[in-house]
VOGU-567043 format. One record per residue: x, y, z of N, C-alpha, C in turn. Coordinates in steps of 0.02 Angstrom, whole numbers, plus 50000, padded with zeros to 5 digits. Atoms other than C-alpha are relative to their C-alpha. Example, Ala and Ser with C-alpha at 12.3 -4.5 7.8 and 13.67 -1.06 7.14 Angstrom:
// VOGU-567043
500454994150000506154977550390500455006050000;499584994149997506844994750357499615005550037;
// end
This chain:
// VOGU-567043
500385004050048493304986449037499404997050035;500765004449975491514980549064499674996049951;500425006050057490404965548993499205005150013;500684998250008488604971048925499784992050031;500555004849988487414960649014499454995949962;500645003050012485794948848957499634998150050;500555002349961484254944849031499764992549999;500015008649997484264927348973500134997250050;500115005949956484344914249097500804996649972;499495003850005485714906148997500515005950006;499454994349990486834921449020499925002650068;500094996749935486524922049210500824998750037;499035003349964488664916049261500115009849960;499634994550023488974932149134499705005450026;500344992749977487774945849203500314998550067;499485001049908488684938949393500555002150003;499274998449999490174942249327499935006549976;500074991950018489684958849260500005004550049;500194996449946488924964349416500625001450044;499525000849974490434958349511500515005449980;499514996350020491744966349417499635008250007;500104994049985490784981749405499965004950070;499924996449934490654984149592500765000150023;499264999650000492424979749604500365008049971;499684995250023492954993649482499665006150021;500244992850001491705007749502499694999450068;500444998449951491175006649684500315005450033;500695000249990490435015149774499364999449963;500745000050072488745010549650499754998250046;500695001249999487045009349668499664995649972;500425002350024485934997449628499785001149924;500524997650054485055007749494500905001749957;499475000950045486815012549423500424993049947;499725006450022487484995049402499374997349952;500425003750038485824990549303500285003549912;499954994950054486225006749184500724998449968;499255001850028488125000549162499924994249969;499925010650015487684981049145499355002249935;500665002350036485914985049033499684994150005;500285006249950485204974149150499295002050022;500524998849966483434977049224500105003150084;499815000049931483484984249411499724994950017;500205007249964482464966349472500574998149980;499475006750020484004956049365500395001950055;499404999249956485364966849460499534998550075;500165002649940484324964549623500054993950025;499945005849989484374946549609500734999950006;499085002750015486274945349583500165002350021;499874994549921486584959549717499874995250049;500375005549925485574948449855500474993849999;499475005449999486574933449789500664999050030;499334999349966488094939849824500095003850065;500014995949923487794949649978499854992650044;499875008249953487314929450043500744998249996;499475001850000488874926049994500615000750028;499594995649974489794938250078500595001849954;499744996950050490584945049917500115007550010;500264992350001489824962949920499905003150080;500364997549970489294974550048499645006050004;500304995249998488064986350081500295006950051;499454997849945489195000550140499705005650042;500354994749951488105017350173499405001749936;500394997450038486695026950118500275006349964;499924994250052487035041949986499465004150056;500204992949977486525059550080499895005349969;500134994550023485775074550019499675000549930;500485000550076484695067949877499174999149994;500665002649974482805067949859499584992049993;500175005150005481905053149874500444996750054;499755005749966482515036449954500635000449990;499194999350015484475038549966500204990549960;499785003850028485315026549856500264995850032;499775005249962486095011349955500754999649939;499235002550044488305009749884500004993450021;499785006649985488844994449855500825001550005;499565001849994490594988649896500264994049973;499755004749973491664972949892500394998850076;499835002449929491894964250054500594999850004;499235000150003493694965350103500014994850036;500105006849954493284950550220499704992949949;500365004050032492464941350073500374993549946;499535004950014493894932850002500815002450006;499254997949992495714931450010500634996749958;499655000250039497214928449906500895000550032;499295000649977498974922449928500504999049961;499764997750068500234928849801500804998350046;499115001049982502324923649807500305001949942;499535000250048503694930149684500544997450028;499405002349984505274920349693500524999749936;499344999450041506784924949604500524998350001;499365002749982508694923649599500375001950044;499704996949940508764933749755499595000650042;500454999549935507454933149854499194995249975;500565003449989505664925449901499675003650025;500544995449956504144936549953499544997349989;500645001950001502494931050004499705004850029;500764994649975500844941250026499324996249989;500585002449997499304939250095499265004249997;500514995650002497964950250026499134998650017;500905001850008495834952050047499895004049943;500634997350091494634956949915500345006649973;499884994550045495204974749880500705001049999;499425000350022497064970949863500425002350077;500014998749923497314976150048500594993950028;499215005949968499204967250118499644997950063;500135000249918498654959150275500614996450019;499315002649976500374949250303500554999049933;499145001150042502084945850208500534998450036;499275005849984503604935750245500375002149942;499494999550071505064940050133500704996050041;499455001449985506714930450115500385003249947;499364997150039508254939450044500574995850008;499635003850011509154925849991500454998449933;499655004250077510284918849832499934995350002;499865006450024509904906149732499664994850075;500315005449981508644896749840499754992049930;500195007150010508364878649791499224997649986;500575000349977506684872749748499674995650052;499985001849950506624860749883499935007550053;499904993449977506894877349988499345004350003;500634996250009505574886049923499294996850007;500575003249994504184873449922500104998950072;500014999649908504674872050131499805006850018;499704993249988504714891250149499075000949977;500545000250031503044892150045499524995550044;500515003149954502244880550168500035001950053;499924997349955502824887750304499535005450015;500234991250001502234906650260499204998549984;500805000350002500334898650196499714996250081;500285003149936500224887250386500015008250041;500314991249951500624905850464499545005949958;500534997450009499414915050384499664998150026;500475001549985498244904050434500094998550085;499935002149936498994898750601499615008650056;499944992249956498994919950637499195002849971;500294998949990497414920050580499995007949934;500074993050066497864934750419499404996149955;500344999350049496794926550313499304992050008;500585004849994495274914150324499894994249942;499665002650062495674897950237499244997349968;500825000050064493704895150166499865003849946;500384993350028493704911350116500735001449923;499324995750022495484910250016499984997149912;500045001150067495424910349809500464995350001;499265002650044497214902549782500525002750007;499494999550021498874905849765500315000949935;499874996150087499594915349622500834997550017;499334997949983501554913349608500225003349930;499574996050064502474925649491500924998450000;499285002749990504194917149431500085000649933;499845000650053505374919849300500084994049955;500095004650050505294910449148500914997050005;499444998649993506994902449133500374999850039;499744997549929507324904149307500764996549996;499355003749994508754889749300500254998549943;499505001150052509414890249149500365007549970;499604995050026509914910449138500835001750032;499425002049976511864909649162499985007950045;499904996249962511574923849289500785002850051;499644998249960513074932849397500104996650060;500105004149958513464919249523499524996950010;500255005650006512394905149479500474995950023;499605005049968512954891549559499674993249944;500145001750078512824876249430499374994950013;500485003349991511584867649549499285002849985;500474994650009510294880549524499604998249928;500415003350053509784870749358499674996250009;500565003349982508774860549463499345002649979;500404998950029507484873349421499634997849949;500095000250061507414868549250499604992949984;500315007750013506074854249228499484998450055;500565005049931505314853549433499465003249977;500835001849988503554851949435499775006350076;500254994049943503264868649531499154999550003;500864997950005501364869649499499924993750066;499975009049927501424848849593500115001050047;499675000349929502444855249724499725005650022;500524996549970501364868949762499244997950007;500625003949983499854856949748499834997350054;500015004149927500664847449877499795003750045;500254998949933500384860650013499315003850012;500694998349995498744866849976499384996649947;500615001850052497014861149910499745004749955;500394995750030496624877549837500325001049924;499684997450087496974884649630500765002050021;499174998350007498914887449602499925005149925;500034995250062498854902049460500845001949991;499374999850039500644904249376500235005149926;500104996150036501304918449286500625002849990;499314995249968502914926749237499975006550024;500064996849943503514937049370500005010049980;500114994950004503584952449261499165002649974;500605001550001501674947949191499615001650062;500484999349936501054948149369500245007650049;499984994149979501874965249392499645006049982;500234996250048501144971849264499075000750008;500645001149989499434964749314499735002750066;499965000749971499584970749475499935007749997;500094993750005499794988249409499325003549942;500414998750013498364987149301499265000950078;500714998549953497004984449463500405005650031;499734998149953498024993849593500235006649991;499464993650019499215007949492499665003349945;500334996350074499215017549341499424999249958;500395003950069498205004649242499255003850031;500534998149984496645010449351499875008549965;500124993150031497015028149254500105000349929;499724999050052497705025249085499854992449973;500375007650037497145009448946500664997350004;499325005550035499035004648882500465004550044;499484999249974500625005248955500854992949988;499325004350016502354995648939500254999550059;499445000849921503224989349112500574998349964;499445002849995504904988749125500094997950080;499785003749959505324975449259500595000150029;499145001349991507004978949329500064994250087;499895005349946507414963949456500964996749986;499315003050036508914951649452500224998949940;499975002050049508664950249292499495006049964;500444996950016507674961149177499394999149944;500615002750039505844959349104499425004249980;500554993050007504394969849027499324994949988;500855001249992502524967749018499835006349945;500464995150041501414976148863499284999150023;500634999849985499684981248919499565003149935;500354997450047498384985748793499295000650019;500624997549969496694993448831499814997450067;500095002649919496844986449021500144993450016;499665009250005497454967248945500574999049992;499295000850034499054961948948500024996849941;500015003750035499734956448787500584997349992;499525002849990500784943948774500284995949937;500005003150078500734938848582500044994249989;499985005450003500664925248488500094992749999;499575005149951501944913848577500115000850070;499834999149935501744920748745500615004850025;499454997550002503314929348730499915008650005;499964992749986502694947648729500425003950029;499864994049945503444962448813500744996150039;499515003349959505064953248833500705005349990;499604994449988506094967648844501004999749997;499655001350005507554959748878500464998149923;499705001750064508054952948703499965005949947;500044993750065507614970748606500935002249999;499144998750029509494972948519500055008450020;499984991349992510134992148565501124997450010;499274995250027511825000748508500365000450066;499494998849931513385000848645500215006949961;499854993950024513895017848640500724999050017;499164997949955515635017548730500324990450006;499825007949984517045002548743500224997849947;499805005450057517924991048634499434999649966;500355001850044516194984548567499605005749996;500494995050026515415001948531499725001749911;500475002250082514355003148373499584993150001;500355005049998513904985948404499154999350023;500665001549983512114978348446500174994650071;499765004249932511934969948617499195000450055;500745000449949510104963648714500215005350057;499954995749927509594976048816500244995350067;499805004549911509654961848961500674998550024;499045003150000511554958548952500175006450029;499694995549980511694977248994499665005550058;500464994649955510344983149112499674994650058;500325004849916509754974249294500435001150031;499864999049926509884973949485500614995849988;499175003450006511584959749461500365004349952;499544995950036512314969449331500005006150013;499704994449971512454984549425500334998550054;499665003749958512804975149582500814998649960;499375001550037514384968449476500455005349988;499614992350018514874985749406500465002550056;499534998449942515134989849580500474997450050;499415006549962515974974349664500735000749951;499275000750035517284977449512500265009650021;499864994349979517464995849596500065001750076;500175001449918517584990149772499525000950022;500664996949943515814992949829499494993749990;500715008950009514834974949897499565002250006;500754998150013513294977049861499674994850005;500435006650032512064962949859499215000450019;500715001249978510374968449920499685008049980;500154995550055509034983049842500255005050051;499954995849926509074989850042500735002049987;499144997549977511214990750047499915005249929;500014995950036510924999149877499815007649998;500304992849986509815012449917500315002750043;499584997249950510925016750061500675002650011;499514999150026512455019349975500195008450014;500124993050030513135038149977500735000449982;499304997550025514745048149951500274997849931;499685002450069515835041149810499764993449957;500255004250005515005024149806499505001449961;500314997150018513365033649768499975003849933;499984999850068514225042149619499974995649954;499755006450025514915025949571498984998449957;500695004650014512815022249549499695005149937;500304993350034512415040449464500444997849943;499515000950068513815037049336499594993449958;500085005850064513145019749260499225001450008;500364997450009511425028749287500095003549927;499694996950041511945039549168500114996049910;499725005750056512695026849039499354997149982;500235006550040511315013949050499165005149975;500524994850017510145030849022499835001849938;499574999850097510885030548835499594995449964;500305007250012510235013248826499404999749977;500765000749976508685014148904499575004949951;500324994650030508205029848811499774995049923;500085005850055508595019048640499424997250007;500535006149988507405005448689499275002250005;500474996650000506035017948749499845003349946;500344995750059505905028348593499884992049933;500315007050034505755010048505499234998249992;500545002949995504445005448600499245006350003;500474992950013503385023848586499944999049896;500215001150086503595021548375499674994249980;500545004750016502835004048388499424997850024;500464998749959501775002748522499425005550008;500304996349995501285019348552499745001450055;500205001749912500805016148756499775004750018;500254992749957499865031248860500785001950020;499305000449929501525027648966500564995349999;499515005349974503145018248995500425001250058;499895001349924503305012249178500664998850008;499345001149974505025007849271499714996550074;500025003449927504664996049419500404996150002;499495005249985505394981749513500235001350070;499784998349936506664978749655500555006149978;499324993650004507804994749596499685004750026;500304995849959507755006249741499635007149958;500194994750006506465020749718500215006649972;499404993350008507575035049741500494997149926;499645001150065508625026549583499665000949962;500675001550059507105022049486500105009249972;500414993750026506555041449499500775004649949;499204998250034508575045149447499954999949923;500045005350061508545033349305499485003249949;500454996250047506995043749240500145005850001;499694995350032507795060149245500444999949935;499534998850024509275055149163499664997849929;500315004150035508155044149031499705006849958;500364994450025507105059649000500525005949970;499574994950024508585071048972500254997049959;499665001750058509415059048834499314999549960;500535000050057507645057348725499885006549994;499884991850028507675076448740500485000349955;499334998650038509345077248678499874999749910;500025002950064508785066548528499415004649980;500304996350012507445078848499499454995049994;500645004050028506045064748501499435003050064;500355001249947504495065648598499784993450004;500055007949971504345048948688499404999750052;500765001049953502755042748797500275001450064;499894997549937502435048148966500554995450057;499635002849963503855041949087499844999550066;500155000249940503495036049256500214993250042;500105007149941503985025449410499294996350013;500675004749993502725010949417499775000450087;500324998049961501425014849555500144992450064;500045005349991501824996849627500834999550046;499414999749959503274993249772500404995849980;499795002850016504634983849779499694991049989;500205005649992503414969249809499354998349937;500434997750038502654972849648499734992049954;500305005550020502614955449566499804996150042;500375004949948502024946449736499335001650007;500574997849993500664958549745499624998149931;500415003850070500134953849551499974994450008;500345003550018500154937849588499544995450025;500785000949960498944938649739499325001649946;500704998450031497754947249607499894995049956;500115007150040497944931049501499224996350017;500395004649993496734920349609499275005850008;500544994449961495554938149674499605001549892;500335000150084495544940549452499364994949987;500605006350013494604923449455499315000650022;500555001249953493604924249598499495005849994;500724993350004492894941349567499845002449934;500324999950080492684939249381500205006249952;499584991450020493774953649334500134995649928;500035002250043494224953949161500705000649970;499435002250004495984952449196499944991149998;499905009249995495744933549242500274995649920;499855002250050496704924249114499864990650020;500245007950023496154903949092500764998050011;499355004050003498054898149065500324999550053;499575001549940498794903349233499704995050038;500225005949994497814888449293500364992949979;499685005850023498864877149181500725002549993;499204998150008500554888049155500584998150033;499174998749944502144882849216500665002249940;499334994350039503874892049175500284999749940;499814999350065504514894449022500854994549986;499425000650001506114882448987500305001749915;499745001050061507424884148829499844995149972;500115004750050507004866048776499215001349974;500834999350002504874871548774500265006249950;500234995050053505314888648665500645000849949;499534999250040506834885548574500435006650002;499754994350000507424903348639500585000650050;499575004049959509214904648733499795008450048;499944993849941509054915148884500565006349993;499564992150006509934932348899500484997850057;499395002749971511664929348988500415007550013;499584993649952512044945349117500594999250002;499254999749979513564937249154500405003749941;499564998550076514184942348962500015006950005;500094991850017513774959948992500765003950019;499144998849972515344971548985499815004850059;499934996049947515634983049142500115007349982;
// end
């Protein structure tokens, strides 16, 4: 997506941000290109080129070869020109990243933990922003903000070993307590939102307008994209994946209706297999599984393939998406499983369903969205949303909605 430019004077913040974003998305450009994209004058874009090359925004990277005349001069963004420090924290772990301008990891700290505390996390979180800077990853003049991507809910979903202190969540002043350890923007987003955003600059989204994430983590969450915006409708609530009702096929309650979320995530497979002898508790011991254990994973593959299929041909008859993604922390090698078996039950049903694909985005996929939180702002992208500035988490008493309750799910 690009903004048309003006030559007005009072539209000189929007032709900056035009320019900006446009070298962001389409560079290598030219000068004379970026005037023809923005409908800008080549003097306007010259002025607002020079601006930001003081700034150390842009750079001038090489000359264009083999053309007549004066070779064209590309522009870039500076990967040195700003920097961005993105954390997801969930009900199993904590990752921080420390990106520059073109989304580029320069450090990360992860903890694989349960059920951290927010006390915990606001120490851990100060810790991982003094070493960045102590080690010198990232230049703290130069640094947009801090994005954090966290579930909505976080302490009030009766999750698979919640412990009952873990409702502390529910009420702290996370945005405050991330104020406390830095002077810079705090941007706030749920953690499947900032996956999703993360795969618009970075993944798919850079090839395709719409798409649907599915979020699989401790818990499970989706993201709707629409022409390159997320949408999140008119309560914020969008793309919540979790609460779409779908048919149990097998079991005492078969025929019934039952949230997808009660029957699909990283703990509720974990579970499946602790009630089959196999501890499991991390994405790593998962992916490493083989022999009988390994079936043990192919079998409720299989099952929650039934599911999943359901839910996907839902969201292809209302939506309509280029694509529906599969990311998160569920190992790779599963993910790509999970979309065989997915693809072979919407055959079955004789539908054609939208393109299926593992999300281009790692397991660090909402830390990395929600480094692009503060880099959205700073480089005038037209992801930048206004609210993650003021957002904090979603509780049951703020939406009147009761969280999805894994523990209820049957085995």
């Amino acid at each position: 997506m690009t903004f048309a430019g003006s030559n007005g004077e009072q539209a000189a913040a929007q032709n900056r941000a035009t320019i900006l974003s446009d070298i962001y998305r389409e560079a290598p450009i030219s000068r004379t290109e970026l005037a023809q994209r923005a409908r800008l004058t080549k003097q306007t874009v010259t002025r607002i080129v020079d601006r930001l090359l003081d700034e150390g925004l842009v750079m001038e990277a090489r000359r264009r070869q083999g053309l007549r005349g004066q070779p064209a001069i590309e522009l870039e963004i500076d990967p040195e020109g700003v920097f961005s420090i993105g954390a997801n924290i969930d009900r199993d772990h904590l990752t921080v990243v420390a990106v520059d301008a073109t989304g580029a990891v320069r450090g990360r700290i992860h903890h694989e933990e349960r059920f951290l505390m927010p006390e915990t996390f606001v120490a851990l979180m100060g810790d991982a922003v003094s070493s960045f800077l102590r080690r010198k990853v990232i230049q703290e003049p130069r640094l947009a903000g801090i994005g954090l991507a966290i579930p909505d809910w976080l302490g009030e979903v009766p999750v698979i070993g919640r412990p009952a202190s873990y409702g502390r969540w529910s009420g702290f002043d996370v945005r405050g307590a991330l104020s406390g350890i830095t002077s810079h923007p705090v941007f706030i987003d749920n953690d499947a939102n900032a996956a999703a955003l993360g795969e618009i600059e970075y993944g798919f989204g850079t090839e395709i307008g719409s798409f649907f994430y599915i979020f699989v983590n401790a818990c499970l969450g989706g993201s709707l994209v629409i022409d390159g915006m997320r949408h999140k409708g008119a309560s914020g609530l969008g793309g919540e994946i979790g609460w779409l009702p779908v048919v149990i096929e097998e079991g005492p309650a078969a025929g019934k209706t039952q949230p997808l979320g009660e029957m699909f995530s990283l703990f509720i497979l974990y579970d499946h297999l602790r009630q089959h002898g196999v501890a499991v508790s991390t994405p790593a011991e998962l992916a490493a599984l083989t022999g009988a254990a390994r079936g043990l994973v192919s079998a409720w593959l299989r099952r929650i393939s039934i599911t999943l299929a359901e839910a996907i041909i839902d969201i292809g008859m209302i939506v309509d998406p280029d694509a529906v993604l599969i990311g998160g922390r569920l190992p790779v090698r599963i993910i790509d499983e999970l979309l065989v078996y997915t693809r072979e039950e919407i055959t079955r049903r004789g539908v054609t369903p939208p393109s299926l694909h593992r999300a281009a985005g790692s397991e660090d996929a909402a830390a990395l969205g929600a480094a692009t939180m503060p880099l959205a702002h700073r480089l005038c992208l037209p992801t930048a949303e206004a609210a993650q500035r003021e957002r904090v988490p979603l509780t049951a008493h703020e939406t009147g909605v009761r969280p999805i309750a894994p523990a209820e799910a049957p085995s």
